[in-house]
C-alpha positions in Angstrom: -25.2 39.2 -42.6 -27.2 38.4 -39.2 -27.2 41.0 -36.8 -25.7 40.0 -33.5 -26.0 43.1 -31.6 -27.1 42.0 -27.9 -26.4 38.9 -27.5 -24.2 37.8 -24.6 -21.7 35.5 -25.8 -19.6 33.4 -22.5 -15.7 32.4 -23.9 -14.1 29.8 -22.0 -10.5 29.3 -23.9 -7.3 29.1 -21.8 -5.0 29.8 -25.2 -4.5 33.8 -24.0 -3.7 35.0 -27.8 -6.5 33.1 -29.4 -9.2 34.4 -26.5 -8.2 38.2 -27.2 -8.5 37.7 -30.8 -11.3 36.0 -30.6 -12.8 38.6 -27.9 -11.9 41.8 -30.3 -13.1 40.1 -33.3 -16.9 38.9 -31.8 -17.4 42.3 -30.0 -16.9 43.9 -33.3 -19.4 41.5 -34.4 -21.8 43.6 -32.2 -21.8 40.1 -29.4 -21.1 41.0 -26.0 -17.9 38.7 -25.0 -17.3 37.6 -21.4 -14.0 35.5 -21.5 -12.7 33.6 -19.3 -9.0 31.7 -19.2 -10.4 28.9 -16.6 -13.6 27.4 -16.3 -15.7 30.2 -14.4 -17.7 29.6 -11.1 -21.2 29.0 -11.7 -22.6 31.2 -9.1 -20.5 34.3 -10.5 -21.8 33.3 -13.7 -24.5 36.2 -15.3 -26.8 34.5 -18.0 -25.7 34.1 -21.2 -27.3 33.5 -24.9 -24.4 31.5 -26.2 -21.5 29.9 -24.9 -18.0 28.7 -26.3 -16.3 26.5 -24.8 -12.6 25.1 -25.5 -13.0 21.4 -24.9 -9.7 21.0 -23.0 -9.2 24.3 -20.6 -5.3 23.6 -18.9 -5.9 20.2 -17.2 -9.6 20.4 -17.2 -12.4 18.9 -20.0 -15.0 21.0 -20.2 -17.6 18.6 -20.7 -18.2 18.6 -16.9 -19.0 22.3 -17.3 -20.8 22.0 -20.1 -23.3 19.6 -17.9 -23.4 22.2 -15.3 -24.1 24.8 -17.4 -26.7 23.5 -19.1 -28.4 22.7 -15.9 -28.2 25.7 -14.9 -29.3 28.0 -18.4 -31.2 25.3 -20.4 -32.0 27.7 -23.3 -28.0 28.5 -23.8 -27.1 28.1 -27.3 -22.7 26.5 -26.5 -20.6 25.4 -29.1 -17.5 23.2 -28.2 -14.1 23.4 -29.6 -11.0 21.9 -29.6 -7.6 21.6 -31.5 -7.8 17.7 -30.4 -11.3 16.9 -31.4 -12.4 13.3 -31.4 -15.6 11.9 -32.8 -16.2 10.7 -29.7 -15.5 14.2 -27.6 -18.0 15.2 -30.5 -20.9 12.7 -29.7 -20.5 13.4 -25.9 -20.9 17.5 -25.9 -24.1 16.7 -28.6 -25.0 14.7 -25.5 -24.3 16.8 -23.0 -26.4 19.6 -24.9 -24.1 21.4 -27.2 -25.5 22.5 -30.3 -21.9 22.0 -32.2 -18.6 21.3 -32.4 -15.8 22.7 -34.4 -12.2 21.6 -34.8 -9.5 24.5 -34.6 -8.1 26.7 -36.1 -11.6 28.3 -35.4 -12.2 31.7 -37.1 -15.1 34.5 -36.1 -17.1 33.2 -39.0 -16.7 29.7 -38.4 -17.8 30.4 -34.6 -20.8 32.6 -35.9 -21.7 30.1 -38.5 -21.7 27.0 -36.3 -23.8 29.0 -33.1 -26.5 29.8 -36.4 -26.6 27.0 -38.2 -29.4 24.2 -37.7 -27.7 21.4 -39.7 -25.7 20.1 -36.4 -23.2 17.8 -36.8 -22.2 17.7 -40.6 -19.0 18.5 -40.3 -18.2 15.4 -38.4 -16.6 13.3 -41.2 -18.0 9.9 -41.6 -14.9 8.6 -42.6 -12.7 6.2 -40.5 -9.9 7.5 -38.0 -6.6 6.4 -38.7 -4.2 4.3 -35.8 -2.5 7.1 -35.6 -4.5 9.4 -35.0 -6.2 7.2 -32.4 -2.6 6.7 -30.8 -2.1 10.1 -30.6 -6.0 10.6 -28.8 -5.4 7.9 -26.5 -1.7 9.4 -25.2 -3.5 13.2 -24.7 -6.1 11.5 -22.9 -4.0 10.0 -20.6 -1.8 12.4 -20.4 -4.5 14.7 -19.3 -5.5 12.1 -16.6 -2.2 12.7 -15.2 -2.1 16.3 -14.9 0.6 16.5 -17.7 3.0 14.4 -15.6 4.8 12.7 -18.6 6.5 9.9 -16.3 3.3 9.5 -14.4 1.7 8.9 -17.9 4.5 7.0 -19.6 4.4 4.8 -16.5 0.5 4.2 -17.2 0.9 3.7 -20.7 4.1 1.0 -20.6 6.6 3.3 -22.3 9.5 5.1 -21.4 9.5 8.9 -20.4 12.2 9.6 -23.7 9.5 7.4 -25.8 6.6 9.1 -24.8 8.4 12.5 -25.4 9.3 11.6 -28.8 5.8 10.8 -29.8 4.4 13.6 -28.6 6.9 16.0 -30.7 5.4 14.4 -33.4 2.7 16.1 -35.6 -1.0 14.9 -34.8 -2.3 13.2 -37.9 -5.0 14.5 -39.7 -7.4 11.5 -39.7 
């Protein structure tokens, strides 16, 4: 097992359970964990040797961040995650300057793993993405571009409010 002891380790994940866990279960790791539930300021911002990043913080994509950040600490080491994780959202962290990106559920080891591991990106499945799943990328998109207003989004996307409800009670798809 690599030792981890030092290393600063910046949390950006607005899910409060998952960010404590996650916290608790690094530090024990030996990482020192700064978490944040929100985007953080830049300027408060110490340096850091790796960063994780939720993809989608509240309202906000973190890819803007992620640029800012990378300005600003060119040698920081981020991994990007999400629970809604497109190829696409993938190919524009890699971009951006992330050195990977994992789909949750995300576990210590999986985070540990993917922040040491110099094989980027094979994890990304080369297989096709379904309709569905493409539907349901599409609808969270704009859904975020409305600030989670789901008649201001219905009304973008041509459906009714009770329509756009129903599909989003429905369970993403897995491809």
């Amino acid at each position: 097992m690599m030792d981890f002891k030092g290393k600063k380790l910046l949390l950006v994940e607005d899910d409060q359970g998952l960010r404590e866990v996650l916290t608790e279960e690094l530090q024990e790791r030996g990482l020192q964990v700064t978490a944040f539930a929100q985007t953080p300021t830049l300027n408060a911002l110490q340096s850091f040797d790796w960063a994780l990043l939720d993809l989608r913080v509240g309202s906000e994509n973190s890819l803007d961040f992620l640029r800012e950040l990378k300005v600003k600490n060119p040698q920081i080491k981020v991994v990007m995650m999400s629970g809604f994780g497109s190829v696409a959202s993938a190919v524009k962290a890699m971009q951006l300057g992330a050195h990977n990106f994992i789909s949750k559920p995300v576990t210590p080891d999986m985070i540990l793993k993917a922040f040491t591991d110099q094989t980027v990106g094979e994890e990304v499945p080369d297989q096709e993405i379904s309709l569905a799943r493409m539907e349901r990328e599409y609808i969270d998109y704009i859904l975020q571009s409305s600030d989670g207003n789901i008649t201001q989004a219905a009304k973008k996307l041509g459906l009714h409010r009770q329509s756009l409800q129903r599909k989003l009670r429905k369970n993403i798809p897995n491809k």
